[in-house]
N, C-alpha and C positions, 0 to 999 in steps of 0.2 A: 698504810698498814693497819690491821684489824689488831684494835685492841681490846682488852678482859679487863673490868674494873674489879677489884678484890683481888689482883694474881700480882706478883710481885715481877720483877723485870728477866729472873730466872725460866720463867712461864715457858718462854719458846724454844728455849733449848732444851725442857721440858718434855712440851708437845712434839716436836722432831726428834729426841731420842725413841720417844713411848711410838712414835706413827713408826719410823724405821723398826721396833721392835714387832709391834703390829703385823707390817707386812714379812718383816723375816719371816713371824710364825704362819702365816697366809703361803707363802711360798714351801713351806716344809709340808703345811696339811696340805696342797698339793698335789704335791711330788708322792703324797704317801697316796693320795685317792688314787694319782694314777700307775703308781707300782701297785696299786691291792695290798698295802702294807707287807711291803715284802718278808720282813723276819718273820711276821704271825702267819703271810701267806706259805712262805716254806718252812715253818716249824714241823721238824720230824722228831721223833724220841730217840732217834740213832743217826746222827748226820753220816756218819762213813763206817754203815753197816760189814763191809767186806774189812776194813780192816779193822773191827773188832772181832771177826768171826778169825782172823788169819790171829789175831793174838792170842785168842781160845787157841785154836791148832797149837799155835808153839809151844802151849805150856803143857797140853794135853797128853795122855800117854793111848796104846795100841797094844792090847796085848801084851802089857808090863814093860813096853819097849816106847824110846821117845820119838813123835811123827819125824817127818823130812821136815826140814824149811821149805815152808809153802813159793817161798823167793828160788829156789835152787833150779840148778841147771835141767832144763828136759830129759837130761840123760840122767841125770839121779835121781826123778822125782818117776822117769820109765823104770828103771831097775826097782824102784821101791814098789811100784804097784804091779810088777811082775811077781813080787813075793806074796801079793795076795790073792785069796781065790774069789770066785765071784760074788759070794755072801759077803768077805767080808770087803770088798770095796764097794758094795753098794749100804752098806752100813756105816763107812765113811759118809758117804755122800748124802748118807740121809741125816749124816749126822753137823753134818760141817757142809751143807750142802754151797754153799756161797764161796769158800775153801777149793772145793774137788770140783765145780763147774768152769771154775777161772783159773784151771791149773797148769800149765805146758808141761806135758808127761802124762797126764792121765791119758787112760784110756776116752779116745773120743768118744765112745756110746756110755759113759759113765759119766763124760761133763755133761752129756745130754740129758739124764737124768738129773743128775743133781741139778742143773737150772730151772728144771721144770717145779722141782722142790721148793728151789730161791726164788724163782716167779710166782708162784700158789702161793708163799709168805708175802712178798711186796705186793700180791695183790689184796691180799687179807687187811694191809697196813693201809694202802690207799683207801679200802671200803670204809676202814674206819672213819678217816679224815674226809670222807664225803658229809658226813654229819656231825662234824667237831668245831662246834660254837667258837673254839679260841680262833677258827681261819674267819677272813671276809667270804662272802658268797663269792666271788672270785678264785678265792683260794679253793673252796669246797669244789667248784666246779672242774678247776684243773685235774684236782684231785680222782675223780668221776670220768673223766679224759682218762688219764694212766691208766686209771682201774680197766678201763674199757683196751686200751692198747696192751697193757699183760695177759685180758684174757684172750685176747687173739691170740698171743706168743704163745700159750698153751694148746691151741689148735693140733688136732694129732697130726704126725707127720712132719712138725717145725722140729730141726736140729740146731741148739742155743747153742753155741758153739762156750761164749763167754755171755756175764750178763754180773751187770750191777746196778742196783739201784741208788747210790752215794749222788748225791746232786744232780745234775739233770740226768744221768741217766746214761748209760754204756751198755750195749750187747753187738752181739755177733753172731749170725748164721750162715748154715753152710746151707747148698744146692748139691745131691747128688752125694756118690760114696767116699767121703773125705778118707776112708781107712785105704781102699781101696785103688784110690786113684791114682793114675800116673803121671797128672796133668791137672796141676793146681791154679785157679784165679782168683786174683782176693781183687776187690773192688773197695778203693779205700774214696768216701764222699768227702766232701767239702765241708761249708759253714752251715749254723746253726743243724749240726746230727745232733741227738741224744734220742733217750727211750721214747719223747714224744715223736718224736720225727721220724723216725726210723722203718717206720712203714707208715703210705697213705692211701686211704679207699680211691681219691680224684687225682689225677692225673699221678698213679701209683706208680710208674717207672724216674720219677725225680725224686723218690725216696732211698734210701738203701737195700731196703729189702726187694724192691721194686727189680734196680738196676740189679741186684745178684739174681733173680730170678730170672729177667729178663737176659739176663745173661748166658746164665745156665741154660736157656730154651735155645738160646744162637748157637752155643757150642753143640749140644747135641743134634741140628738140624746140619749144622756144616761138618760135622762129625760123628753119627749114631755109634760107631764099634770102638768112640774113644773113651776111654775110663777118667773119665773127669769132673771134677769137682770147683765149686764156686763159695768163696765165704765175702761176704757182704758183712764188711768188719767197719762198725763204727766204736770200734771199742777206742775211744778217746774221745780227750776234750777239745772239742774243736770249735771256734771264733761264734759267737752270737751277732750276727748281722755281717754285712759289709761296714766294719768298722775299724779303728785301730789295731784292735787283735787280729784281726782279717788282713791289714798293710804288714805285721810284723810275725818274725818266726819265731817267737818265744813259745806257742801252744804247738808248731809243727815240729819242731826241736823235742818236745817232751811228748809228742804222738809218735814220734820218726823212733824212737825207742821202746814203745809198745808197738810199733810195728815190725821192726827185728825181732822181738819176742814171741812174734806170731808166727815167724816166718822160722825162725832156729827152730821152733818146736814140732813143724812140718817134718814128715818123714826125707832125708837128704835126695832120697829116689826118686821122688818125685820133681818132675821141675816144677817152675812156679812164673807169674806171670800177674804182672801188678795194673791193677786198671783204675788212675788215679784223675777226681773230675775235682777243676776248678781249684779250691784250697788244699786239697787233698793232694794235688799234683806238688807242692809245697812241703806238705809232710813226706812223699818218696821221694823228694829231690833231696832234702837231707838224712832222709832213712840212705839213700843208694849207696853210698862208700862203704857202708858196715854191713850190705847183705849178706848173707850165706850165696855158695857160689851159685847154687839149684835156682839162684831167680833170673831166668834167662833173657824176660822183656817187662819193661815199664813203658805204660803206654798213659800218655795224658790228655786230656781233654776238656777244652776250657781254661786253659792254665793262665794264670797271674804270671809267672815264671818260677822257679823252682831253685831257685837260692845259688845261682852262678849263671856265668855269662857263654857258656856252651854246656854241650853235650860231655865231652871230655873232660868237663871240672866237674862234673859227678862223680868220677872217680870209683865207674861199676865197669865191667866186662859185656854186662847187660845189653842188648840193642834197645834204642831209646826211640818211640814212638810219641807222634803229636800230631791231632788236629784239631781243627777252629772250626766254625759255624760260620759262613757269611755275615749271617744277623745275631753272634752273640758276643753281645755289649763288652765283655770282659775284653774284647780288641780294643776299646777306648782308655782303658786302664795303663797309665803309663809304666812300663816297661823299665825300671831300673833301682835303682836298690843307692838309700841313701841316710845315712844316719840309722842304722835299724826298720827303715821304711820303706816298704817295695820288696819286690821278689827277683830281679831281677831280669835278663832276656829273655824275648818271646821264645817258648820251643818251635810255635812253627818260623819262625824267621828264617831264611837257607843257611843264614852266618851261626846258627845254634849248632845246627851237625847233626838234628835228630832226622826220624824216616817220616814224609808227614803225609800222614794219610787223608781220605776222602772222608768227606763228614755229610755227605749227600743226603739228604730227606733229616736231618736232625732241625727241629725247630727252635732257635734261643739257646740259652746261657745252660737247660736243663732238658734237651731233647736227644742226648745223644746216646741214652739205651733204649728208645724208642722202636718198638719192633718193622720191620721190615725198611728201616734207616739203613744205610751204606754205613754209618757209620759206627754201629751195633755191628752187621758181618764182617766189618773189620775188627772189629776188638774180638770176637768170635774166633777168626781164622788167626789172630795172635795168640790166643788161650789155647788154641788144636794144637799150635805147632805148622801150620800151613801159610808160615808165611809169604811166602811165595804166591800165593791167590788174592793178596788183600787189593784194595783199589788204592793207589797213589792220589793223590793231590795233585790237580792239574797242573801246578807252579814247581812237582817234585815229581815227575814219570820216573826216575831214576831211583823213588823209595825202595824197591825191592833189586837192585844190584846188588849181586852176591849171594840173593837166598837161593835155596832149592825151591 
């Protein structure tokens, strides 16, 4: 043993408390170089900008009279903005714009403004934090990212449907005449969506915006005289990586509820039609029980499974659509739900009960709105209403028994 003349016999237990302190602190600067110092890299002056602006609204008055609750039903927050003329609901909007863009019941070309409003503010907010000493260069840089991804969303011609900037980042776009249409599809994505991800220049069809555009292009080729509309809705918080929050339903649980919110606030005339990839297939599995009756198909692709062990424990009216990719991995994923872990049965399994369609020319885990894929003109011809054309699954010829 090394011994220290002048140290008393206390010395080692000493030296081995002070070294374990040592590297604790070794281990935390770490963690912090390689998070970029997370608190000072996401320091915002407003962490949940939307509901401080929804607190304004409540207290606020209109014409000597007190607003709706920003929370209220579609149909009373429609009857309210029926009562106003068009100066003065773009006055709202200009005024509460984060309020009147995130609203069920607004008039849709009045959230579309007002986003464009709440985006030109968060874009103003991330400029700033490009140059704000208190971020790591890290921080700065994300910051410079965003700033670059809102000024797309401003690009003329984009309909924000919803849009928040509160933590990583929430919006929602439509394809085509959402007021209009007869024939609605929402395209609900998977893990890691927010404002960064939400559209990408390189391989831009595994993004959201990506897949509702590419969407929207399949339905109007297999349908030009059809009046239809596409919203590419990431408005939720959904799982960061393939990890524990990706095994368990606690984030699809509290999506699956702003996804009925999306869907009540649709006009009941129109039907509707759910195109759910991967984790998202998870979120409409437990949104399905409580849809409004207008959502006539939910169609999934890439599913974990969807939080029961058939087709018929969803507990929708809905016909239930599914297929897989020969080569996407998500088939290695065990198939069963245990302790809060797993999703339960594969949709396309024959013992699930769903229709399972052709996934032809889809490459992996993320090529299945890929244009000229079998497996895009089949989500396409469930969004027309033509389901009767789509291509079955060679393990399921009998997918289309009973359509027209």
């Amino acid at each position: 043993m090394t011994s220290f003349q002048g140290f008393g016999p206390s010395f080692g237990f000493v030296q081995s408390t002070a070294l374990r302190a040592a590297l604790a602190l070794v281990v935390v600067f770490v963690m912090l170089a390689l998070t970029g110092w997370t608190a000072i890299r996401g320091h915002k002056e407003d962490a949940n900008p939307l509901a401080t602006a929804r607190a304004t609204w409540q207290h606020a008055t209109f014409h000597g009279h007190r607003l709706p609750d920003p929370n209220g039903t579609p149909a009373k927050l429609r009857a309210f903005f029926g009562t106003l003329d068009r100066a003065e609901g773009r006055q709202l909007a200009a005024r509460y714009p984060l309020v009147v863009g995130n609203m069920g019941g607004a008039p849709v070309q009045l959230r579309y403004r007002a986003n464009r409003i709440a985006i030109d503010q968060a874009r103003a907010v991330e400029r700033k934090r490009t140059a704000d000493r208190r971020l790591t260069p890290v921080g700065r840089q994300e910051a410079g990212k965003l700033m670059h991804r809102l000024e797309s969303m401003l690009d003329d011609g984009r309909q924000i449907l919803s849009f928040d900037p509160s933590g990583d980042g929430r919006a929602a776009e439509v394809f085509g005449n959402l007021t209009k249409a007869r024939r609605v599809s929402v395209v609900v994505p998977g893990v890691d969506t927010n404002l960064s991800t939400f559209e990408r220049t390189a391989r831009a069809n595994t993004a959201p915006v990506g897949m509702g555009r590419s969407l929207y292009a399949a339905e109007r080729k297999a349908a030009p005289s059809a009046r239809t509309a596409v919203i590419a809705w990431a408005d939720f918080t959904s799982p960061a990586g393939v990890g524990v929050e990706a095994a368990t339903g606690k984030l699809a649980a509290d999506a699956a509820v702003r996804l009925r919110e999306l869907v009540s606030a649709l006009p009941r005339s129109s039907s509707v039609s759910l195109f759910c990839h991967s984790y998202g297939s998870v979120v409409c599995g437990v949104a399905a029980r409580d849809l409004p009756s207008n959502v006539e198909d939910i169609a999934v692709a890439g599913s974990p499974g969807m939080r029961t062990e058939s087709s018929a424990g969803l507990g929708t009216h809905a016909r239930v659509w599914a297929m897989r990719d020969s080569d996407d991995w998500i088939a290695d994923v065990p198939n069963l739900e245990f302790g809060g872990l797993g999703h339960g049965a594969d949709p396309v399994d024959p013992s699930f009960g769903s229709r399972v369609l052709s996934a032809e020319g889809a490459v992996g885990h993320a090529g299945y709105f890929a244009p000229g894929t079998t497996s895009l003109r089949n989500f396409a011809l469930v969004g027309v209403g033509a389901t009767g054309a789509v291509d079955c699954a060679s393990d399921d010829t009998g997918c289309t028994t009973g359509l027209a």
